[in-house]
N, C-alpha and C positions, 0 to 999 in steps of 0.2 A: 526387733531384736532386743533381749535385755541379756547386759550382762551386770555378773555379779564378783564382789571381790568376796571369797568367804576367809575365815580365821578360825584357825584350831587350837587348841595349847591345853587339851583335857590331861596329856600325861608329862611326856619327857621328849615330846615333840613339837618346835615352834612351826607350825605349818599353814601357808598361805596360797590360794590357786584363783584364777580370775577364768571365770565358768561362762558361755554366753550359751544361750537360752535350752537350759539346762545339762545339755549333752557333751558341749562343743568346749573342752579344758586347754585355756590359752595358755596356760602357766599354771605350775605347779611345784613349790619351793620348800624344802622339809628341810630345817636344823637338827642335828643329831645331838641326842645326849650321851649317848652310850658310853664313849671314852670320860665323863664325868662318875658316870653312875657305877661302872665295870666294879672299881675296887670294894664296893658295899653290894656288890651281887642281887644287888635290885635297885629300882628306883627309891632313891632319897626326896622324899616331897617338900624340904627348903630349897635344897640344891636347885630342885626340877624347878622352883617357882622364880628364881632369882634368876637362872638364866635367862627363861622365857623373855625377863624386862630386858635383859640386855639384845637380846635378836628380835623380840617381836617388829621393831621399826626395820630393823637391814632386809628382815624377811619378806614384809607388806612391800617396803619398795623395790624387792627385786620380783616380785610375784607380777608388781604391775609395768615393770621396767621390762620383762622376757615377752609379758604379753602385748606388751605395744599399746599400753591404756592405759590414759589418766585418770585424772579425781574426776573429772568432768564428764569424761564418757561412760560413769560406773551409774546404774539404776538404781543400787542397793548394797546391803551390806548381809550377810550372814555369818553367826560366831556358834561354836559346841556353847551352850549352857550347862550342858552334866548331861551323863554321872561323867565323873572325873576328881583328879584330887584337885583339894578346894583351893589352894593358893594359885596352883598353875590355871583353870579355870578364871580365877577374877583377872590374870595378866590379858589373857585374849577378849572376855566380855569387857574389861576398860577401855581397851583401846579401840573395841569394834565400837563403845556406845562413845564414844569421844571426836571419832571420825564420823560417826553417825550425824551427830548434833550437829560438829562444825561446819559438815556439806550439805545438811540438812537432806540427809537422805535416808529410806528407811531402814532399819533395823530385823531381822529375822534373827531369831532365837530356835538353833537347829538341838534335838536331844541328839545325845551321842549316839545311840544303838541306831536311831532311824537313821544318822548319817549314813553307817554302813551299810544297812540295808539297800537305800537308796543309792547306793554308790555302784550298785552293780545294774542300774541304769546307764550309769555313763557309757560303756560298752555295748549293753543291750537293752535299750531303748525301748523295743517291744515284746517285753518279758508281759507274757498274760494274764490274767487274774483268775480263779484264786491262784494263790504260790504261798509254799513254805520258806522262809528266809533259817537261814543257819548263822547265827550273827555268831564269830570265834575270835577274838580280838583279846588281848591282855587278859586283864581280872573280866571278861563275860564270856560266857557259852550259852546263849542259847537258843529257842528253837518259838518264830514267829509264824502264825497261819495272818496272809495277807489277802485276807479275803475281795477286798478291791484297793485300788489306789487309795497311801495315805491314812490306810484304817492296818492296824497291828495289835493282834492279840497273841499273847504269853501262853507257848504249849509245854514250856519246859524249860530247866536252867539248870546250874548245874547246883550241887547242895553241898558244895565244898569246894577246891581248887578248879579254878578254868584252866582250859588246855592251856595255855601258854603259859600259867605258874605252874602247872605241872612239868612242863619245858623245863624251867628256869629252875626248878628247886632238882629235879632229877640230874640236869649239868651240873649242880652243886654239886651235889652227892660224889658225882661220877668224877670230878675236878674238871667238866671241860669248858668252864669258864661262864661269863656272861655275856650277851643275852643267849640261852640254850637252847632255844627254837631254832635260830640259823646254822648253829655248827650241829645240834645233833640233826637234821635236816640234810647237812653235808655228810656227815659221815654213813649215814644209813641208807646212801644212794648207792644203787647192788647190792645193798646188804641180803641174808639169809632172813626171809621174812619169819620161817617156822622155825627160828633157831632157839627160841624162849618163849614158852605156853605161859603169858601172863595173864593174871584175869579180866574180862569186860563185867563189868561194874549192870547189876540188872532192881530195877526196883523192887522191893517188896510188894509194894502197894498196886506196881504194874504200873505206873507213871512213865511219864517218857524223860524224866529228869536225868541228869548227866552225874556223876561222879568220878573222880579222878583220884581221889588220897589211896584207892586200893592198887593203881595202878604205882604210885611212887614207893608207897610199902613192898611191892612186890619185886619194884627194880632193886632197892633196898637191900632184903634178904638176899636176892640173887648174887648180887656182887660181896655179898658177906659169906656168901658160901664157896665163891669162886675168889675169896679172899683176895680182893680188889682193894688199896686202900687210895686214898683221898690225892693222891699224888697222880695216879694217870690206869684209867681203867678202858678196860676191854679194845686195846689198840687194833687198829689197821696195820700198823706195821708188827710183824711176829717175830717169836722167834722160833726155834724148830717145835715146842710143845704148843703153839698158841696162844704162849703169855706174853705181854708187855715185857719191853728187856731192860734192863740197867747196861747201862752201857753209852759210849757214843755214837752217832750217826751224822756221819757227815755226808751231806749233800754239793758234791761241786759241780757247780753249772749247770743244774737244773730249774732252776725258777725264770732262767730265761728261755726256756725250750715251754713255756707253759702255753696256751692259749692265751690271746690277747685280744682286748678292741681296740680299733682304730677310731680316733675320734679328728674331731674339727671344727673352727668355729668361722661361723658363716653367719652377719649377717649380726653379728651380738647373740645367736643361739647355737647351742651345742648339739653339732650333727656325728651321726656315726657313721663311716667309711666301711661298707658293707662290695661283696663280689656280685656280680654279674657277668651274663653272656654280650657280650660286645654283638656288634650287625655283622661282624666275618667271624662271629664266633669262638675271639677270643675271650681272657677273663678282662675282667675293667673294674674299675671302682664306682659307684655307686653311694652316695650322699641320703642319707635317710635321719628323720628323728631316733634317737637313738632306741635300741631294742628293749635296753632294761634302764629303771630311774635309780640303778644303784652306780652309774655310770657319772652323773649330776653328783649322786650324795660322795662318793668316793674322793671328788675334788672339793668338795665345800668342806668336808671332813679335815680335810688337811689345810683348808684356807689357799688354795690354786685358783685362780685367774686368769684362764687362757688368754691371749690375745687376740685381736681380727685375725683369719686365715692362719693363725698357728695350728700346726698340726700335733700330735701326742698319741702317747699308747698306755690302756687303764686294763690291768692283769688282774683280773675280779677271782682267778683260780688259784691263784695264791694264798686264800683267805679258807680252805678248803684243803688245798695239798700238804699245810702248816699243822693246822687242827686236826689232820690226821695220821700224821708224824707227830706230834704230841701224846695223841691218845693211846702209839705204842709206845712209848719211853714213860716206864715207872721212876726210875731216877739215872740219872745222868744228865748228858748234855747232848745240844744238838748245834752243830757247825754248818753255817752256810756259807757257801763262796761263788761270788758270783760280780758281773758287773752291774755296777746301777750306782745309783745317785740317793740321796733323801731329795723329798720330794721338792722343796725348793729350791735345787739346783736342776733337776729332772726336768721339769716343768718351766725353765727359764727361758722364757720367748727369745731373751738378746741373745745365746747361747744354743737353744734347741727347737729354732722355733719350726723346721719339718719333721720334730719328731726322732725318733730311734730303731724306727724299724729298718735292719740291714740284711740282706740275702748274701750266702757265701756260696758258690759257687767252685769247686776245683780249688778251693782253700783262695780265691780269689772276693773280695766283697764287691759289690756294687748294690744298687736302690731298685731294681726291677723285681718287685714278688712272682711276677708270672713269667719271669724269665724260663726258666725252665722246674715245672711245677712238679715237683715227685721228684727232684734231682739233686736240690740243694737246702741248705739249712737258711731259714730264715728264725732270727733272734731279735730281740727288744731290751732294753735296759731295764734292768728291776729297778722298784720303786722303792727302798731299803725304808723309808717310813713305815710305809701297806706293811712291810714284812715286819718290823718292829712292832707295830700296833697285831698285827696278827696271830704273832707266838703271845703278847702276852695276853689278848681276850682267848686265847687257847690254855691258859695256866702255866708260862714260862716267867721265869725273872729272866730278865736281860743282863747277860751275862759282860757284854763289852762289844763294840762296833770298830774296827779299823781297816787300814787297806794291807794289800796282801805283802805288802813291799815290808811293813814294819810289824805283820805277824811274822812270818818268816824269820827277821831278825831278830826278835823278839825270842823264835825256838832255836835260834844257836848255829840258823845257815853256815856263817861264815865258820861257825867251829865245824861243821861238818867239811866242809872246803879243806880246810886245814888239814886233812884227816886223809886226805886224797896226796897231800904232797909227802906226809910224815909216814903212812902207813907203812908196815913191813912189806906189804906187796903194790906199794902207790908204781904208778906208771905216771908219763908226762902225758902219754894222749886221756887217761882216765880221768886226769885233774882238769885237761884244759876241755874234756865232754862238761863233765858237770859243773865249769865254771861258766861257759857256753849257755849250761839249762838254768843255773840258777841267776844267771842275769837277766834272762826274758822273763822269769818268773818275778822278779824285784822290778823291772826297770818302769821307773813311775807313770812312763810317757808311752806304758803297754800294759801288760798282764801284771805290772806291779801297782795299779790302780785298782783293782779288782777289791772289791770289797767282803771283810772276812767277819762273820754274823754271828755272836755264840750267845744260847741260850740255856737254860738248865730246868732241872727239877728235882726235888728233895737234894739237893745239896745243900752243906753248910752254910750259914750264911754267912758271907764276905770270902765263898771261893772266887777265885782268880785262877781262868786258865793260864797256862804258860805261853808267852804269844799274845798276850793282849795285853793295854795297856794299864796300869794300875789306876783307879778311880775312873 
């Protein structure tokens, strides 16, 4: 059996996994930069390099801390040497050739493209030879004949932008933020595939090389004819002609109706809380590695720490239903109201440590989801961080965060109250209904904890809704 600790850091990802004999991935640990790099709409190559130093160490030792291996049990070492940008590069070959030396253990020098290649090994082990490899990753696209194992020759690349700068400058364009492979990737699921004849890019020469700058020129001109500007284009959300609206949209109490995963930790590893058929055939829970590794990155993102046997719920569709409420709103603002927490309070083992998933039943709550299934509303706590961080990699300024008890007051409740006693037509039962509703609505120890989420786009700068707090 040999295992290996390998090290990544080619771009704006500190990445660390502990691999045994080649297939078998014990662990596998990715730092995000994204929330560094977001506001310059691409990677900054000091930024990318100076983080790298500050995580490569946290990252090596949780790589080998998830996978249950020492310094002692490792056979080897493997680090990207390139391509890659050059400062973030020397941060992972230093500290691969450092541990190397000091364990006296050897050293492997992996190129970045064969990584990928080879990575689609992990999965499927007995992929045959020859094979064409399609390497599509950041700045490469291109197109490898692997005639047998370990041997790769160059059939094509592309001779200007790689797909995923084509991604990333096209988001630009369109304002729907950074990185632009994941949200237009969101928004274009059910889309109208034939709804825009743009062109595929063909060689003169008849080469099988890739090009993309005709495809971003083309997205380009379209939205400048469909006079789209830079503020929020080709929305999901419409209005009755199909454009993007000015306007407000408020959303109350829908980001907790969203899809959810159940997670849990067992054991020091983060498992997910998946359904099954029970032996009498009812539903049960069911404990599995978690489905997607964006479940991991989501909590590392925020700096969360589950504890032993704490339970939590990670709403990965939020990141998706935001960025496509954005992409209808040309200007104005967008209002959420909902329950939840920022995520250090959400995620607070002494406070939440089974989690927030509650079923309502006959306006009754209790913890059984398969109580009765089709019958009753089950709901989770939003994660008001996820949502913050998501309007704004969607192209929102964050407008102001408070709870519902001191927006309310904030729009003049109480004068509204007022207005029920003084009216020409006030009645005593009309004041004391709506004095009734706007106490459940305020009262801090209910629906007056509720939190209320504004957002904007092409507004003035230093608007302040009414209702939220000044600075």
């Amino acid at each position: 059996m040999t295992t290996l600790l390998g090290i990544e850091t080619s771009c704006d990802e500190t990445a660390a996994a502990v691999v045994v004999d080649r297939c078998d991935v014990r662990s596998s640990i990715v730092a995000s930069q994204i929330d560094l790099h977001r506001a310059f709409g691409g990677v900054v190559p000091e930024i990318a390099a100076r983080r790298h130093v500050e995580a490569i160490g946290t990252v090596i030792d949780e790589a080998l801390e998830v996978a249950r291996v020492d310094w002692d049990a490792l056979d080897g070492l493997a680090v990207t040497r390139g391509p890659g940008l050059i400062g973030s590069l020397l941060v992972g070959l230093s500290a691969a050739k450092a541990a190397a030396w000091q364990r006296g253990l050897p050293l492997l020098a992996v190129h970045h493209l064969e990584g990928h290649i080879r990575s689609a090994f992990l999965e499927h082990p007995a992929i045959p030879f020859p094979a064409i490899a399609l390497v599509v990753s950041g700045g490469h696209t291109s197109l490898y004949l692997c005639a047998e194992e370990d041997s790769y020759r160059l059939m094509a690349r592309t001779r200007d932008d790689a797909a995923g700068e084509a991604f990333d400058k096209v988001a630009k364009l369109l304002g729907l933020g950074y990185p632009g492979g994941p949200v237009i990737d969101r928004l274009s699921d059910g889309a109208d595939e034939q709804a825009f004849d743009f062109p595929k890019a063909q060689m003169k020469d008849r080469s099988l090389d890739f090009s993309f700058s005709g495809i971003k020129t083309a997205v380009r001109l379209e939205a400048e004819r469909l006079r789209l500007d830079s503020a929020g284009r080709a929305g999901v959300l419409e209005s009755d002609d199909g454009e993007p609206i000015d306007g407000l949209v408020i959303a109350n109490e829908v980001l907790d109706a969203l899809p959810t995963h159940r997670v849990v930790i067992r054991d020091g590893l983060l498992r997910e809380i998946l359904v099954d058929l029970g032996p009498e055939g009812g539903l049960v829970d069911v404990e599995a590695p978690p489905t997607t590794p964006l479940l991991a990155r989501r909590l590392g993102d925020e700096g969360i720490d589950l504890a032993e046997g704490q339970h939590a719920e990670i709403c990965l569709a939020l990141d998706s239903w935001v960025a496509e409420a954005a992409a209808g709103l040309r200007r104005g603002a967008v209002l959420l109201i909902d329950y939840g927490y920022p995520a250090g309070e959400l995620y607070d083992p002494r406070r939440r440590a089974a989690g927030t998933l509650a079923a309502y039943l006959r306006h009754q709550v209790h913890d059984d989801p398969y109580r009765a299934v089709g019958r009753q509303d089950l709901t989770a706590h939003v994660d008001v961080t996820a949502v913050e961080r998501a309007t704004v990699a969607a192209g929102l300024d964050h407008l102001g965060t408070t709870t519902q008890s001191a927006f309310l007051d904030g729009l003049g409740a109480g004068e509204i109250l007022v207005g029920y006693q003084t009216g020409p037509d006030a009645t005593l039962q009309d004041y004391l209904t709506a004095r009734a509703a706007l106490v459940r609505m305020i009262d801090p120890a209910a629906m007056g904890r509720f939190r209320v989420m504004a957002f904007g786009r092409g507004l003035p700068v230093g608007t302040l809704l009414r209702g939220l707090p000044a600075g």
